[in-house]
C-alpha positions, -999 to +999 in steps of 0.1 A: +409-176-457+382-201-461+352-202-433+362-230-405+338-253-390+347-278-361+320-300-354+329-314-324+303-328-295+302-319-254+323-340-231+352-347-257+387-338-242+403-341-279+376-317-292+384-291-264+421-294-275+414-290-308+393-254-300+419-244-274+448-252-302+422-232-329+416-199-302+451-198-291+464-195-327+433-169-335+417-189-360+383-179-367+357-213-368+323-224-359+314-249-334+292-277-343+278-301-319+268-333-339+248-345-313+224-321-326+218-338-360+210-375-362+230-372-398+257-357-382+264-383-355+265-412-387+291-390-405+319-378-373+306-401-342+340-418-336+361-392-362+350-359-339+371-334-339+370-328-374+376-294-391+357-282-428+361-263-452+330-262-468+353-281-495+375-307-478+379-321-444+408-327-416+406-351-394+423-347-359+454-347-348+462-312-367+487-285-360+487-250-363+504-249-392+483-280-409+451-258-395+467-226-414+480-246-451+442-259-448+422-226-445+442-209-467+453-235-490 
């Protein structure tokens, strides 16, 4: 399975669904908070929640089973 990262920012009720969906189906990611990174807010400020990776992107809504064809696709 490829390494998962959500970057995602505080105070976003579609980014909390998207971790609650990721947790409850045991998915193993890493949260970023783009309002950490100047660079980060130009790429995902109105996409957020978005899940990498490190080769291709999804943008939200996903499923389960998009989340699982994506990390291990």
């Amino acid at each position: 399975m490829k390494k998962l990262t959500l970057y995602s920012r505080l105070e976003c009720p579609l980014c909390e669904f998207a971790e609650e969906l990721l947790v409850a189906e045991g998915f193993t990611f890493e949260v970023v908070d783009i309002d950490d990174s100047e660079e980060l807010i130009k790429t995902y400020h109105i996409r957020v929640p978005v899940l990498s990776n490190g080769l291709a992107e999804l943008d939200w809504p996903f499923t389960a089973d998009s989340v699982w064809e994506f990390a291990h696709g």
